[in-house]
N, C-alpha and C positions, 0 to 999 in steps of 0.2 A: 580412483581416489575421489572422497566428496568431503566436501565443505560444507559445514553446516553453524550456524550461528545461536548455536547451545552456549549455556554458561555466558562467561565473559571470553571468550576467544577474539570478539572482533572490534571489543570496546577495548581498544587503545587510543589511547594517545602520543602525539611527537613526544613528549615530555616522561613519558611512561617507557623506557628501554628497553625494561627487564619483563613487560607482558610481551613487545613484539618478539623480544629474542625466543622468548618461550614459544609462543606461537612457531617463527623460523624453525627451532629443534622439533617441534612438534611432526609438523611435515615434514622435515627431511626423515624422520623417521618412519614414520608413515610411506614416507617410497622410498626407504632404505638407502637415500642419498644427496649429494648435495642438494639443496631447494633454495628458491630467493623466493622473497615473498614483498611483495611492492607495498611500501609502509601506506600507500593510499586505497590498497584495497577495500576499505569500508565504503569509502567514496565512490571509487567505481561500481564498487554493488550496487550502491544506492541508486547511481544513473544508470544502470542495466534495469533496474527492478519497476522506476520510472518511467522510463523509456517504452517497458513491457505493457504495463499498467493502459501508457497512452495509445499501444498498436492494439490491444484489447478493446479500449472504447472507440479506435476506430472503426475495429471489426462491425461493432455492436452498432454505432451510427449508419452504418454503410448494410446491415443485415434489416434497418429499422424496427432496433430495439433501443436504440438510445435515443432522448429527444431531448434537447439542452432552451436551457431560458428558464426565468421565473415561470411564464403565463404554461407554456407545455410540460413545462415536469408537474407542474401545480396540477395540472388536467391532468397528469397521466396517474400520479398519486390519490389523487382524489378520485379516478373511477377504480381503484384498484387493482389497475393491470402493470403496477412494478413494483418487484422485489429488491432495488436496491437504490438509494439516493445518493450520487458523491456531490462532495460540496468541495468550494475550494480550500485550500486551508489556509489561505489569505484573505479570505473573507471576512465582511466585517460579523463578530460575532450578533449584533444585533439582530442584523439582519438575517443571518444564519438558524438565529434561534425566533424568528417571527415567522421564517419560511415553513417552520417545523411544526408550529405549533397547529393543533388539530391532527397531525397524523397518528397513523396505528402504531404502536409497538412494535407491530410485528416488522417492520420495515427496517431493513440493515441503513447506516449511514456511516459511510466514508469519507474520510478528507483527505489523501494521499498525495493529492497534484494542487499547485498553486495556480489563479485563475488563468495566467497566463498560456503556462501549457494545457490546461482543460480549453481553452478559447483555440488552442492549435489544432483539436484535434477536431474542432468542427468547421472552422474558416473563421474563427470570428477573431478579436483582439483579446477578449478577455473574458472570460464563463465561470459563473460561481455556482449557478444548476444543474446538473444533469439528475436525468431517473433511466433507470434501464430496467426493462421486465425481464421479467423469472428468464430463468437458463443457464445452459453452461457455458456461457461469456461472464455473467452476472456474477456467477459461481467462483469465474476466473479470476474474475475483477477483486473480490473479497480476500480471496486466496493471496495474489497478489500485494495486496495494499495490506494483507497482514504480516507478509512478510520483509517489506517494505520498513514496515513500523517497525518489525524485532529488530532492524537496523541500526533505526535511528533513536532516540535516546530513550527509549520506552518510558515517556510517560504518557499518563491515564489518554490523553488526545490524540498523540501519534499512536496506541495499539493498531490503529486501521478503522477503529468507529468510537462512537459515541457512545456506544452502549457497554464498551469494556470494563466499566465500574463493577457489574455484576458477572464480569467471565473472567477466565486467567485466560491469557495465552496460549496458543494450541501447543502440546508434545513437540518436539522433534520427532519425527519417524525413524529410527536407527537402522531400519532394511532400506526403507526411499530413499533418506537423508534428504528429507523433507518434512515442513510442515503438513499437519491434516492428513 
């Protein structure tokens, strides 16, 4: 049985009854029998998706593909050699959008984790930088933090980047029961 975050299925709220019941009958239909369905399930997706997000960029740190601070992602973006920038999404916007300016288009930007946890996943207190070059961490990373954002209250800044003004959301895959 899969779970997927099409439609409004998983925007409920405490206050909203009659979406989680539907949801509850939903499933137990779906497996043809009683089902409980834990009214915090969007919460804990969110900290699963998180969580995933942060083993991903430690992967990428620890393969030395990821390289966190202002002065090294700044070098790493400026010779070319990454495909993907997360920022923190507690960052101050200023600085955020001073960091950026001059780079290519072509470069994804994500803000999925707050600096705190981006700062866990290298040893430090706090990280608003990271750049990661091309591959299938980077790949993951996008994947991730876009589904991440279908979570949370989609708008235009949580889709997973900066640049979703000119994209829609990716499908649901109804064979994966997945995005992309």
């Amino acid at each position: 049985m899969w779970l997927s975050a099409s439609g409004d299925v998983l925007h409920f709220g405490g206050t909203d009854d009659t979406a989680f019941r539907n949801l509850t009958r939903a499933f137990a239909r779906a497996a043809r029998g009683s089902v409980t369905v834990s009214p915090d399930l969007p919460v804990l997706l969110q900290a699963a998706l998180a969580r995933r997000i942060g083993e991903f960029l430690g992967l990428a740190r620890r393969a030395g593909q990821a390289v966190a601070g202002y002065e090294k992602a700044r070098d790493m973006l400026q010779a070319g050699r990454a495909r993907l920038l997360i920022q923190a999404s507690d960052g101050s916007p200023a600085e955020r959008a001073r960091f950026r300016s001059g780079l290519g288009t072509e470069l994804e930007i994500i803000d999925p984790l707050p600096r705190e946890a981006l700062g866990r996943v290298f040893g430090r207190d706090y990280l608003v930088h990271v750049a990661v070059a091309p591959g299938k961490l980077a790949d993951s990373l996008v994947q991730e933090a876009g589904r991440l954002a279908g979570l949370r209250n989609r708008s235009e800044r949580a889709m997973g980047s900066e640049r979703t003004a000119e994209r829609t959301a990716a499908p649901v895959n109804e064979i994966a029961g997945a995005n992309g």
